[in-house]
C-alpha positions, 0 to 999 in steps of 0.5 A, a space after each residue: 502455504 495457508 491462503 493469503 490473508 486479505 489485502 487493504 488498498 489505501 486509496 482515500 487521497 487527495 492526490 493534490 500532486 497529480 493536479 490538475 488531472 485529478 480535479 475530477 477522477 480520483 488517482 486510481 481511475 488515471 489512465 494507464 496504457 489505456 486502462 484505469 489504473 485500478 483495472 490494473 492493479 486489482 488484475 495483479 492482485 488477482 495473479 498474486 493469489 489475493 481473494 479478498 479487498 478491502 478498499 479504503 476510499 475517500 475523495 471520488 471514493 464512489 467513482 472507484 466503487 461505481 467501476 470495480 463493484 464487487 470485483 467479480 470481473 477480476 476474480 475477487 471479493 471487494 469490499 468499500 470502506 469509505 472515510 465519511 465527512 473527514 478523510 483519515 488519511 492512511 492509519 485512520 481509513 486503516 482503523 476503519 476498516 478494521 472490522 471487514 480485515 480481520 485479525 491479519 492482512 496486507 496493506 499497500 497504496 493506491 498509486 502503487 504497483 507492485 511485482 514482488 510475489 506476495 506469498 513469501 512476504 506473508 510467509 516470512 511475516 507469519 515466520 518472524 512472529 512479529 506483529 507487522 512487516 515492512 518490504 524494503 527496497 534498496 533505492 539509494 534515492 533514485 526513485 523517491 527518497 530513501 528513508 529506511 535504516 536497514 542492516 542485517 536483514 532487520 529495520 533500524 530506522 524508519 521516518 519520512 521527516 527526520 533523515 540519515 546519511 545511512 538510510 539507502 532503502 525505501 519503504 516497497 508500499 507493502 506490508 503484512 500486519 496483525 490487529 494488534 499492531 494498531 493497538 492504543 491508535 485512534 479510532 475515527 480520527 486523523 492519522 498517518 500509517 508512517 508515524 504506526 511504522 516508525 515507532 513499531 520499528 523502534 520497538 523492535 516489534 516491525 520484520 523486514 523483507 527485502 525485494 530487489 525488484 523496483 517498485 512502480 507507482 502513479 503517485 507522480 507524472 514521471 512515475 505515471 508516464 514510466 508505468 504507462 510504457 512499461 505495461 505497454 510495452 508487456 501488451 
């Protein structure tokens, strides 16, 4: 199989539910068994085969930018897309940066840490000849809650707000893309990537791969503590 292709990190959030530890650090520099979390995760992506980040940074973005660098210390090439005066939330930061991910690449979240092999993702994304590619996992609301119709190996329905009885998956926090998924989205404004996922999944034109393998994230006190065991625990 052909090299992975690069990976955005969306770390540009407020992180308003993780108050008040928070007020001063960004998300992604919370210690996590005695590690910022970033530390972390830029570790597993290396171990995943990713050479190339492109972090989109926003609230204490220079604070992650002062203690990852280049990424040389972890194997990889890092590079800084930062929000500017206004934060974009996910899909705007994504537009941004853009120009540095080129024409295909994977996205995941800040606060997300994630175990599933990145390799067959990418390879069912390249083999499903669709522009973008969801991983979902079938929670059934015990982690977060559910808000994905999935049937047959294929996405129904994807919408955070509006949910329904049969939406028993979750989105992983990792997708594959192409540029063109983005296509007729603002450039330097506001938006969130969830609103580009639910109408790619209307139209058909959004894979999906399921993992059986949980997903684990900081984006919450219980998700933070239960990480913070289970990487010890692997020490």
């Amino acid at each position: 199989m052909s090299a992975l292709p690069p990976l955005a990190l969306l770390a540009g959030g407020l992180a308003t539910r993780m108050r008040p530890l928070t007020g001063t650090i960004p998300k992604s520099l919370l210690e996590v068994a005695g590690k910022p979390f970033l530390d972390h995760q830029l570790a597993l992506f290396a171990r995943q085969d990713v050479r190339r980040v492109v972090v989109c940074a926003g609230f204490l973005g220079e604070m992650m930018q002062d203690f990852a660098g280049d990424g040389a210390l972890w194997g990889l090439n890092i590079e800084w897309s930062f929000d500017g005066n206004q934060l974009l939330g996910t899909g705007g930061a994504l537009m941004r940066a853009l120009p540095l991910l080129g024409d295909e690449f994977i996205v995941t979240y800040g606060d997300s840490y994630l175990d599933e092999p990145f390799a067959p993702i990418v390879e069912d994304f390249r083999a499903s000849g669709k522009p973008a590619l969801m991983t979902v996992f079938r929670n059934e609301g015990r982690y977060d809650t559910s808000n994905i119709e999935f049937e047959g190996g294929c996405l129904k329905r994807y919408d955070k707000v509006n949910l329904t009885p049969a939406m028993n998956h979750i989105d992983y926090g990792l997708q594959v893309l192409n540029a063109q998924a983005l296509d007729g989205w603002p450039n330097g404004q506001k938006f969130d990537l969830s609103a580009v996922y639910s109408s790619l999944v209307e139209q058909g034109r959004m894979a999906g791969y399921e993992t059986a393998l949980r997903f684990h994230e900081i984006g919450s006190r219980e998700g933070l503590a239960g990480l913070d065991a289970l990487l010890k625990g692997q020490d």
